[in-house]
C-alpha positions, 0 to 999 in steps of 0.5 A, a space after each residue: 500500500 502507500 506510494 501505489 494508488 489505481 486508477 479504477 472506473 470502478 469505484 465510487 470513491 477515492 479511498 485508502 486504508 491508510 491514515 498516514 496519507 491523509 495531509 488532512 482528515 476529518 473522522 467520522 461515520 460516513 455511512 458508507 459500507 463497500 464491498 469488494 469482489 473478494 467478499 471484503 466488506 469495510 466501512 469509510 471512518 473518514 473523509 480527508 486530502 491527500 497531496 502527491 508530489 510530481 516532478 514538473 513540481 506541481 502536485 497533484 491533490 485528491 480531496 474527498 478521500 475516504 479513509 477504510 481501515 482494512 483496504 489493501 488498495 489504494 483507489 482513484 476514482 475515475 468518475 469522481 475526477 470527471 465529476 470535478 471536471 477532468 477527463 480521463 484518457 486512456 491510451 497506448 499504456 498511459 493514463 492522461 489526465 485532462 482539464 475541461 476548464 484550463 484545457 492542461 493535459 498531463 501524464 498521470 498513470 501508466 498501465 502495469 498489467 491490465 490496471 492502470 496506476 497512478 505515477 507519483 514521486 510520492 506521497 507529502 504526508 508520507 515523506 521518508 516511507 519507500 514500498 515497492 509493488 509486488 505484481 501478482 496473478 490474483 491483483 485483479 481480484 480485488 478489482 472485481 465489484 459485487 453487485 
């Protein structure tokens, strides 16, 4: 978990299990329950910001994150971002991210596998911290919805 985050036309929410991340966090019983494909159930305890260091210097801020103790995963959601006015493309391996009012377009992500994730230099609020990913067969999994 930590400095890996998927882009995921999935999910509802931008949500992490881990606190450590958060630049700001308000706790608080959302009333949100999600479940995933491998039958995991968890409950949001928190809504918060998470800031994301980038090369060109520019970070990259997700706000309305949901905190879910016990998720593995760290989700971004793609219907979200088109909420907040972005579109999301994606193309020959790559994830772009693109202002419908600004009109700016940048790389955001690069496809490992099937699932696109997120290229970050790492995450503010968690300075010093260094995970690597380890790829697996079964990492789409968690992937799967119930609907």
């Amino acid at each position: 978990m930590g400095s890996v985050w998927f882009l995921d036309n999935g999910a509802s929410f931008h949500m992490t299990g881990d606190r450590d991340l958060f630049s700001n966090l308000e706790d608080k019983d959302l009333g949100v329950h999600i479940e995933m494909g491998d039958d995991g159930r968890y409950s949001a305890t928190g809504i918060g910001t998470i800031s994301f260091e980038r090369e060109s210097g520019k970070p990259f801020v997700l706000k309305e994150v949901m905190h879910v103790p016990g998720l593995t995963k760290n989700l971004i959601s793609v219907a979200m971002l088109e909420d907040k006015g972005y579109d999301v493309v994606f193309s020959e391996g790559k994830a772009f991210l693109h202002s419908k009012t600004t009109g700016e377009t940048r790389k955001i992500g690069v496809r490992v596998r099937n699932l696109y994730q997120l290229h970050v230099d790492g995450c503010v609020a968690m300075a010093g911290k260094a995970e690597g990913l380890v790829i697996r067969d079964d990492g789409e999994l968690w992937h799967r919805r119930c609907r």
